[in-house]
Every structure is written in structure tokens, then in C-alpha cells.
N, C-alpha and C positions, 0 to 999 in steps of 0.2 A: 487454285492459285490466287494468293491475297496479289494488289499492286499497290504499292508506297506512294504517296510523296511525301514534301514537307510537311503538311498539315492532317496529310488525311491516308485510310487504311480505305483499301475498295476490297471487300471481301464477301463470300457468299452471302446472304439473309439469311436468317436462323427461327424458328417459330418462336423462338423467345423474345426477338426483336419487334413482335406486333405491337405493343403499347408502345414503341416509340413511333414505328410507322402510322400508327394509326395517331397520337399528337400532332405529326405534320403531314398527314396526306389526307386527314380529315376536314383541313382548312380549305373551303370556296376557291379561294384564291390560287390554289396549285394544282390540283386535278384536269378542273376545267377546259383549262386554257390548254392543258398537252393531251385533252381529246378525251379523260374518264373522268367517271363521277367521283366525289369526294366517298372517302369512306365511310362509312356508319357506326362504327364500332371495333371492340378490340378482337374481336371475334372476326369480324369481314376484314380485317387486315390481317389475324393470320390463315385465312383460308386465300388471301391473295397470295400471301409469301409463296404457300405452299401451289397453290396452280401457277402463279401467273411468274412472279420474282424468282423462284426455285429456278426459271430456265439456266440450259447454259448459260455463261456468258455476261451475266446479268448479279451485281455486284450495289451492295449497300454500302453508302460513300458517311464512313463513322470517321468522325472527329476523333484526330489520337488523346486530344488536349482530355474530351470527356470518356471515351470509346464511345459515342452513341452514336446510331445510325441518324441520319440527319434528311437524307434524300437517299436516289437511286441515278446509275450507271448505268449502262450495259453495251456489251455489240452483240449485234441479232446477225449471223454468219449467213450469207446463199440464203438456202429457203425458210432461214428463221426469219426475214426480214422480209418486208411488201414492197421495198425499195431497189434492192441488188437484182443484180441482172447473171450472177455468176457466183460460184464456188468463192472465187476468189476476194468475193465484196464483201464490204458487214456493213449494216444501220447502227448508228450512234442514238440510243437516246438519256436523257438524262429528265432527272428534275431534284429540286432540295426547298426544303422547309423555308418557311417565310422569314424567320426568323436570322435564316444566315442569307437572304437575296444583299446581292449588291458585292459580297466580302470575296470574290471572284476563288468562293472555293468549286464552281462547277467547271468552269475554264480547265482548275488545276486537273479536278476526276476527269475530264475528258481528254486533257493533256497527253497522262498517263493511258489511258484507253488509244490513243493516237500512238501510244511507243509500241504498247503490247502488241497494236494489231499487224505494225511493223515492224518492228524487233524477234516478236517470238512469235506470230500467225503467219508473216510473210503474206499480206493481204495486200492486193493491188491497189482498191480503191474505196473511202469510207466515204456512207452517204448521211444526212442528216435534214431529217424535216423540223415544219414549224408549222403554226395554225395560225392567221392571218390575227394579227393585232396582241402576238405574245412576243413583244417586243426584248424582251430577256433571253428568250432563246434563240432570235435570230442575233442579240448582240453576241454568244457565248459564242454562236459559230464563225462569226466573223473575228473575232476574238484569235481562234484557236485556228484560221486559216481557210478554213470554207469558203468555197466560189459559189455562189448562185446558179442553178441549171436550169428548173425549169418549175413552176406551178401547176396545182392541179384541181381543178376547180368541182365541189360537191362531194366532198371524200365523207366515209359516214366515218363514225368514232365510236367509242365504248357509251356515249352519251346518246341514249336513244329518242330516236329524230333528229338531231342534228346533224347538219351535214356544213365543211368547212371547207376553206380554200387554204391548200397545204402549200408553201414552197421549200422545193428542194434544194439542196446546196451538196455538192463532193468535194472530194478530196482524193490526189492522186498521190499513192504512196511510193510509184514505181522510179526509180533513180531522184529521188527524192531528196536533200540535202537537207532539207529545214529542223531548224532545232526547233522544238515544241516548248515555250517557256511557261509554267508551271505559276507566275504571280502576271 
């Protein structure tokens, strides 16, 4: 299942999409900070698609203006996620290429991901972390309505040896009224 908005198509990853992922997940500046190492090549991008971005759930946020994939989306459901506590939760994560930070097209992907998990998952409650000093992704969640719950201090990452201080943020989906605005 694709999800729309204005600006952008959230739709499965495709092995053909590795040279674009691999132009913006290969950049220092974006792996890092959401806990993996940058990638190395067109090759170890598409062997991520295929392990790691192939999961359910888990959606390449392409610009309609070019169709290229740009960043990634996802909700990780129950035991796809190290956050949820229940069937009924999902993890939110996201990230996108340096080149479009700031133009608040992840607010919009996660928007959408806030309809889908409510509209068509019927999911109670969305959770979403951050790594202590990635100041961009705790503005997207606060952005997009996320509460602060609680921190967790020494979490290891895909970056070996490092260990980070994560905080969490939800979101309750249950009678719920809020419109989700998209700019």
C-alpha cells in the first residue's frame, strides 16, 4: 500500500532504489545521529533495502516533483518495534537526505503514517525515539504532536560500541480528534 500527500509518495523500497539511497544515507551526517553507520557503497545499500528496509511497514518517502526516494519512513507494529508494549502500538521512525532537512517534508511522511496507523491500522498508540543531541528529530515529533514519556540511558545502536541516551515520546491514537497538518 503507497500513502500520498502533497509533496510526496511513501511506497515500498525497490532494489533499484540503492543509488539513491546510498547518495543520501551515505552522508556522516544522517545515519549517525539515528543510531547506524553511514553506508559504504551502492552495493551495501542494496543489501539494506533487501534485509533491513524490505520490512513490513517500512516505506521510501520519494519526492513526486522527481519520484526519487529521498529518506525513509516506517511503523515497526507490536514485536517489530523495541518500544511497543502491545499488538496494538507501532514505532515511528524516520529519516531523509540532507539536502531536503529543514523543508518539513518528514513532519509531512510522518503525518501520513499518523493517518494510516489510525485510519486504516486502528492502532492505539504511536511511539517514537531520538538520540540525545539530534535535535531535528525531536523537533519532527514535537511538530507532529508527540508527548515526552520517558529516557533511557546506554542503549547500544547499529554503530558498534556506542551506546546513547534515547528519549521516548507517544502518541495516543484512542478517541482522538486531532487533525494531523501535513505543512
Amino acid at each position: 500500500m503507497n500513502l500520498e500527500t502533497q509533496r510526496l509518495i511513501l511506497r515500498p523500497w525497490r532494489t533499484e532504489d540503492a543509488p539513491s539511497l546510498y547518495r543520501y544515507a551515505s552522508d556522516a551526517r544522517v545515519g549517525p545521529c539515528a543510531g547506524w553507520p553511514p553506508h559504504t557503497s551502492v552495493e551495501n545499500s542494496r543489501q539494506i533495502i533487501e534485509t533491513i528496509l524490505s520490512a513490513p511497514g517500512t516505506y521510501a518517502i520519494v519526492l513526486k516533483e522527481t519520484n526519487e526516494p529521498v529518506g525513509s519512513a516506517g511503523l515497526m507494529i507490536g514485536e517489530a518495534s523495541r518500544l511497543t508494549r502491545s499488538s496494538q502500538e507501532a514505532e515511528i521512525g524516520y529519516w531523509i537526505g540532507v539536502p531536503y532537512w529543514g523543508q518539513g517534508l518528514v513532519p509531512e511522511a510522518v503525518a501520513a503514517l499518523i493517518r494510516h496507523a489510525k485510519e486504516d491500522l486502528h492502532l492505539s498508540t504511536l511511539w517514537c525515539g531520538y538520540f540525545d543531541g539530534n535535535e531535528k528529530s525531536r523537533r519532527v515529533q514535537e511538530k507532529c504532536g508527540f508527548v515526552y514519556d520517558h529516557s533511557r540511558t546506554g542503549m547500544t545502536c547499529q554503530i558498534e560500541g556506542m551506546r546513547l541516551t534515547e528519549h521516548i515520546s507517544k502518541m495516543s491514537l484512542e478517541n482522538s480528534g486531532a487533525v494531523i497538518s501535513e505543512n
